[in-house]
N, CA, C and O atoms as CSV, one atom per row, in Angstrom:
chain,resi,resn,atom,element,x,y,z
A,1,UNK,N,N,34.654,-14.576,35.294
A,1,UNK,CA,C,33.458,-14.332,36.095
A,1,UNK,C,C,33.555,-12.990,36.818
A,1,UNK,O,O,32.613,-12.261,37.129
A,2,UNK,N,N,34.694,-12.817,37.006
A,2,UNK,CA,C,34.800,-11.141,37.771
A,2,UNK,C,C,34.144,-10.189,37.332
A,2,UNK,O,O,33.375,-9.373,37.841
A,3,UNK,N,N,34.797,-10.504,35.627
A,3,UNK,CA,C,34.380,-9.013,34.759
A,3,UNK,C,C,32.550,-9.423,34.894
A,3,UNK,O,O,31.878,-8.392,34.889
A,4,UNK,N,N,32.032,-10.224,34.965
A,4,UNK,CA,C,31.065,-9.889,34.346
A,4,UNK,C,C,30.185,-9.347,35.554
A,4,UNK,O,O,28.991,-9.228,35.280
A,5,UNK,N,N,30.600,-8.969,36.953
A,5,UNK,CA,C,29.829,-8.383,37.667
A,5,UNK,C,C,30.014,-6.621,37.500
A,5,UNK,O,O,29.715,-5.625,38.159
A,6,UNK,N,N,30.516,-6.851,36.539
A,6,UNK,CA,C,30.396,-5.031,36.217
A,6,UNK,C,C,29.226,-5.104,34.753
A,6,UNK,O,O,29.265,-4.127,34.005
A,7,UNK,N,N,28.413,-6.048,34.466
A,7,UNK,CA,C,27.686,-5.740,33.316
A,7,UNK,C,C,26.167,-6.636,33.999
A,7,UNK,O,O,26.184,-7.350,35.002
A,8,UNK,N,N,25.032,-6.362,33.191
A,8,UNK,CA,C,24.127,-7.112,33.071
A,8,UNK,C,C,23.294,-7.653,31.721
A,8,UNK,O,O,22.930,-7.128,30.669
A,9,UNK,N,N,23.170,-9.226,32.428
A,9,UNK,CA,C,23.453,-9.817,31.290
A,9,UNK,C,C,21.746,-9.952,30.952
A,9,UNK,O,O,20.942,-10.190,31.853
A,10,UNK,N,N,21.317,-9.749,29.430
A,10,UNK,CA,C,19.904,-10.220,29.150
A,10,UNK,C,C,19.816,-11.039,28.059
A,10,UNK,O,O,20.656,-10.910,27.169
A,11,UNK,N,N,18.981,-11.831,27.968
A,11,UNK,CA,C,18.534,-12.879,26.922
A,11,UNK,C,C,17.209,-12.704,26.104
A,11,UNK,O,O,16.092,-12.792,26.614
A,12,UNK,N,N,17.403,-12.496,25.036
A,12,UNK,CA,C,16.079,-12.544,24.455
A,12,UNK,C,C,15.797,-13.311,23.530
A,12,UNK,O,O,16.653,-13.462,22.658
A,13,UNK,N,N,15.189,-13.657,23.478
A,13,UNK,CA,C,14.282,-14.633,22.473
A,13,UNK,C,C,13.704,-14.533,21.547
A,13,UNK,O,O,12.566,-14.071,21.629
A,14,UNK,N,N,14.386,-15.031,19.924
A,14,UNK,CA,C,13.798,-14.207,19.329
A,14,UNK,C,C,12.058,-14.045,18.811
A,14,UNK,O,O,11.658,-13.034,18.235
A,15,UNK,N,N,11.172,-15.217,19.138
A,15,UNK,CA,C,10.433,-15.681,18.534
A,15,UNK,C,C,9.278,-14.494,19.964
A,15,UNK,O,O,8.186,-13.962,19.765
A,16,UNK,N,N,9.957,-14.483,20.985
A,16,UNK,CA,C,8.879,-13.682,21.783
A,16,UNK,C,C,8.891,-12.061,22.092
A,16,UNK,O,O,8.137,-11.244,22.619
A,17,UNK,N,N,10.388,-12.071,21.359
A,17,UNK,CA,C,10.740,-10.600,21.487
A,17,UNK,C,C,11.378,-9.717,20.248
A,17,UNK,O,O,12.220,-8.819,20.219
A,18,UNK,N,N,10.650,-10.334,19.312
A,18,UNK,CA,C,10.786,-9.688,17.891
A,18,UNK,C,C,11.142,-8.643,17.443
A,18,UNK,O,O,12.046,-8.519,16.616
A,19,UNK,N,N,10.255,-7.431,18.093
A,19,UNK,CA,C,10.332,-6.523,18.100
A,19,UNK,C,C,11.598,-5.401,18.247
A,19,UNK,O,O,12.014,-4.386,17.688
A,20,UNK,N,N,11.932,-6.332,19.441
A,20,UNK,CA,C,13.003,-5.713,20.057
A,20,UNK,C,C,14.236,-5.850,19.584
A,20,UNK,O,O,15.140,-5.017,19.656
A,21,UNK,N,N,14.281,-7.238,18.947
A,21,UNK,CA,C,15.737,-7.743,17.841
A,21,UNK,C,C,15.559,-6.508,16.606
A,21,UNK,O,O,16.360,-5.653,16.228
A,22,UNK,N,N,14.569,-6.727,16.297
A,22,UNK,CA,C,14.040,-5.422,15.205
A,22,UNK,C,C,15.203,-4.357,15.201
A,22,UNK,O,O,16.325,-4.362,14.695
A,23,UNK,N,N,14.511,-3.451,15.954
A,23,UNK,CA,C,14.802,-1.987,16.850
A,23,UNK,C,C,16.317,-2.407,16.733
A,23,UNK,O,O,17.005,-1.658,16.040
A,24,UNK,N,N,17.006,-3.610,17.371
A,24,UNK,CA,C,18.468,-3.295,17.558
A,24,UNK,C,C,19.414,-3.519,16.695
A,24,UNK,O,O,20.624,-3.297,16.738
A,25,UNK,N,N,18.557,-4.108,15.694
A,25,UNK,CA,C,19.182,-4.385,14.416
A,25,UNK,C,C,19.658,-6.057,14.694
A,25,UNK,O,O,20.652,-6.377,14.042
A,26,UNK,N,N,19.324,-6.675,15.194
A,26,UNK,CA,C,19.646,-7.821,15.445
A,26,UNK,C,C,19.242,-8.906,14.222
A,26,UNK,O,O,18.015,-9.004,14.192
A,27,UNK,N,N,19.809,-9.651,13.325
A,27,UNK,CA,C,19.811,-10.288,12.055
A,27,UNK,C,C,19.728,-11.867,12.631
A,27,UNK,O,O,19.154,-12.495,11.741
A,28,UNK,N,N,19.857,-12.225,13.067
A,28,UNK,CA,C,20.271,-13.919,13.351
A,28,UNK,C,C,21.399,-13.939,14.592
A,28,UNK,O,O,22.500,-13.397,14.685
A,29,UNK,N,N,20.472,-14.994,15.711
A,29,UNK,CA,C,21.459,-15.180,16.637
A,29,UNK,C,C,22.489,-16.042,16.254
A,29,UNK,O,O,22.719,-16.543,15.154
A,30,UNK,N,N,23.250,-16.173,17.643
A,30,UNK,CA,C,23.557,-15.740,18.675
A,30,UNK,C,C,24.223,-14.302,18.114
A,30,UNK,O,O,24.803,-14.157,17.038
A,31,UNK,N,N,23.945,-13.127,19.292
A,31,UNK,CA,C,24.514,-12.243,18.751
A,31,UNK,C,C,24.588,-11.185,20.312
A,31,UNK,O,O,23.681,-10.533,20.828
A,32,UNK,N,N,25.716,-11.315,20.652
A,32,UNK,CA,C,26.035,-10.819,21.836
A,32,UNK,C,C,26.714,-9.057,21.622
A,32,UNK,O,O,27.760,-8.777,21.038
A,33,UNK,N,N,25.604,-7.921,22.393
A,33,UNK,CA,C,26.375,-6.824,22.420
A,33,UNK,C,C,26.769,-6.341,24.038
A,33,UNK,O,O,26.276,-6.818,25.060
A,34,UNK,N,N,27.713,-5.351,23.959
A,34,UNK,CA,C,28.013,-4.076,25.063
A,34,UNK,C,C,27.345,-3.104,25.086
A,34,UNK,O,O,27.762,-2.192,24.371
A,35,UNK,N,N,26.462,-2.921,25.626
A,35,UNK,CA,C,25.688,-1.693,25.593
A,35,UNK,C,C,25.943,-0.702,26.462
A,35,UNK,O,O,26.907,-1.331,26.899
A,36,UNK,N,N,25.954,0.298,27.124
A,36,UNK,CA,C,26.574,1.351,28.097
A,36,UNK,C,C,25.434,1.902,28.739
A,36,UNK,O,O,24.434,1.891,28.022
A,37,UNK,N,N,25.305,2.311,29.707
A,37,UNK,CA,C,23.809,2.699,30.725
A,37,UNK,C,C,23.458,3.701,30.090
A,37,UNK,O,O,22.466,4.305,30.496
A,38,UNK,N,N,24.213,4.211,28.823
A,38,UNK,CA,C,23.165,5.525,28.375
A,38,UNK,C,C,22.562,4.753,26.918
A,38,UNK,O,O,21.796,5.317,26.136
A,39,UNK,N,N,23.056,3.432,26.758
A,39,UNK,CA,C,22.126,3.219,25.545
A,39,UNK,C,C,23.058,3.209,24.291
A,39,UNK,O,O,22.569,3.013,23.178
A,40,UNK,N,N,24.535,3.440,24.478
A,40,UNK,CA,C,25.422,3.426,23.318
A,40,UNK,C,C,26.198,1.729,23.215
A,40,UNK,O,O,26.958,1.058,23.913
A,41,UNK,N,N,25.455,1.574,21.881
A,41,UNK,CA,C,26.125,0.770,21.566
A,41,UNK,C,C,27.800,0.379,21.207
A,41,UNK,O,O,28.368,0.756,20.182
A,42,UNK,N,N,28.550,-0.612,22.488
A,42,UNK,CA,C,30.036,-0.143,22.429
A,42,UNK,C,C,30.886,-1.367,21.660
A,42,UNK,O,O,32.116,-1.348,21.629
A,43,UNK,N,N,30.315,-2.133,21.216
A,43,UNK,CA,C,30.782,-3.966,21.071
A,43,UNK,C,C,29.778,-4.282,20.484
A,43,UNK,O,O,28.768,-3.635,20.758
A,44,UNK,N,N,29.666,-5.491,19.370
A,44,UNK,CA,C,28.709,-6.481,18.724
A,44,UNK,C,C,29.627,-7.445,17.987
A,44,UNK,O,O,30.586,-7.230,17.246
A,45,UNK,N,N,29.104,-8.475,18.369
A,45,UNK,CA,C,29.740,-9.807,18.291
A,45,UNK,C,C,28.657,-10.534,17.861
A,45,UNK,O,O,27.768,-10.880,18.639
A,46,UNK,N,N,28.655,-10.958,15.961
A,46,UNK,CA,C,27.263,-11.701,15.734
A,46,UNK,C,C,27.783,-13.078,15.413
A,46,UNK,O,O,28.866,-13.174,14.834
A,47,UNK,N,N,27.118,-14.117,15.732
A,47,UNK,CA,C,27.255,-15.563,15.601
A,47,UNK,C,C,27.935,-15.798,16.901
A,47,UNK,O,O,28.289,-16.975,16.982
A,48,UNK,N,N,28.242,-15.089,17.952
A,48,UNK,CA,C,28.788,-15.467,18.962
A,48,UNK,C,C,30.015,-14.840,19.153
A,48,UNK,O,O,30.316,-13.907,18.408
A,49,UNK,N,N,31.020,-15.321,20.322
A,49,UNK,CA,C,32.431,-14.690,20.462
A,49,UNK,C,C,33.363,-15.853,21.642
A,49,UNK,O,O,33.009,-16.627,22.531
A,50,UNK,N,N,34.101,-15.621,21.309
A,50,UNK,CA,C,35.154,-16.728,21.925
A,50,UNK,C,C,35.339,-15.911,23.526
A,50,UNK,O,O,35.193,-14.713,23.767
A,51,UNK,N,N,35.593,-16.686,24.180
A,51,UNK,CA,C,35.794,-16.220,25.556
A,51,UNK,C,C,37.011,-15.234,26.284
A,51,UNK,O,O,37.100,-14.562,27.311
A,52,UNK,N,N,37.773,-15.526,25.262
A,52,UNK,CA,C,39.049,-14.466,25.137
A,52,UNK,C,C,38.389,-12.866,24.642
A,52,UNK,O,O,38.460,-11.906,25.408
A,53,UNK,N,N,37.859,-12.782,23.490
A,53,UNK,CA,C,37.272,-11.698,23.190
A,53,UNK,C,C,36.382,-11.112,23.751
A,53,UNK,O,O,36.322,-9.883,23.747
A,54,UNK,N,N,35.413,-11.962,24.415
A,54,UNK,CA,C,34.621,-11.519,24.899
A,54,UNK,C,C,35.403,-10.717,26.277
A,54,UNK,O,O,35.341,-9.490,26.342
A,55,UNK,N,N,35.938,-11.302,27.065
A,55,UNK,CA,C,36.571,-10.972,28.452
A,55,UNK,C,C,37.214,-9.311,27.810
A,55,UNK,O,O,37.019,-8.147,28.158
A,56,UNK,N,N,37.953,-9.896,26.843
A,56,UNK,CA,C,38.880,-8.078,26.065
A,56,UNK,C,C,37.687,-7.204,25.623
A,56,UNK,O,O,38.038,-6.027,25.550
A,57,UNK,N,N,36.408,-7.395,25.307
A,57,UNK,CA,C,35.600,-6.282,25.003
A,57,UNK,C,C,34.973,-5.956,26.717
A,57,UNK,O,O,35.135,-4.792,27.086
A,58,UNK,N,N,34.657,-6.401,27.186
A,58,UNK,CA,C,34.564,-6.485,29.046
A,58,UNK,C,C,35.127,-5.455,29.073
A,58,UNK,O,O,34.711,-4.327,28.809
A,59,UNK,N,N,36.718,-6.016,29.598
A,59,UNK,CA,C,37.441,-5.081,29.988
A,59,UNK,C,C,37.725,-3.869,29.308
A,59,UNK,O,O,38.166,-3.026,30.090
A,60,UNK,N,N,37.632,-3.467,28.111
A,60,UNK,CA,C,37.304,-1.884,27.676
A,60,UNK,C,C,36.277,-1.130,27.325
A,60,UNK,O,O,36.204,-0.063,26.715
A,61,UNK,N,N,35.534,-1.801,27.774
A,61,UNK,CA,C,34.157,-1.611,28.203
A,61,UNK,C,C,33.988,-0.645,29.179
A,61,UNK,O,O,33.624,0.530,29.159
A,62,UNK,N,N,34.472,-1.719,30.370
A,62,UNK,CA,C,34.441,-1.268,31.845
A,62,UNK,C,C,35.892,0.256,31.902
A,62,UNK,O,O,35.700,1.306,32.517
A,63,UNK,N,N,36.958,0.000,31.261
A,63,UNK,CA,C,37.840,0.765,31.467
A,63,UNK,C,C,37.399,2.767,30.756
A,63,UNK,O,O,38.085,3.781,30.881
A,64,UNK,N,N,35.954,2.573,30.032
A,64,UNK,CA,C,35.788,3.785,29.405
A,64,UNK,C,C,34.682,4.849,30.473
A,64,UNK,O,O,34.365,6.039,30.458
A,65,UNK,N,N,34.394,3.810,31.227
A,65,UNK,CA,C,33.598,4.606,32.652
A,65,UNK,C,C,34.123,5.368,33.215
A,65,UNK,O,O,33.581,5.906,34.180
């Protein structure tokens, strides 16, 4: 829970936000990315990610700021 106050988290849906899965290349959820405040995609994890991995893409995430 720590790490994740260094990110913000969004949900989209795909049936109301189509468009936008579109654009990101998004194929079939669940599909969790890292994105960086300028818009670079840093991490993608499709069908989901285990909580270990997820926490290790977090943290070098946060460590490239």
């Amino acid at each position: 829970m720590e790490l994740a106050k260094g990110f913000v988290c969004v949900k989209l849906h795909f049936g109301e936000n189509g468009e936008v899965a579109k654009i990101l290349g998004v194929s079939r959820p669940p599909n969790i990315r890292l994105v960086s405040a300028k818009g670079d995609t840093l991490k993608v994890f499709e069908g989901g990610a285990s909580p270990e991995d997820l926490a290790k893409a977090m943290e070098e995430a946060l460590a490239r700021k």
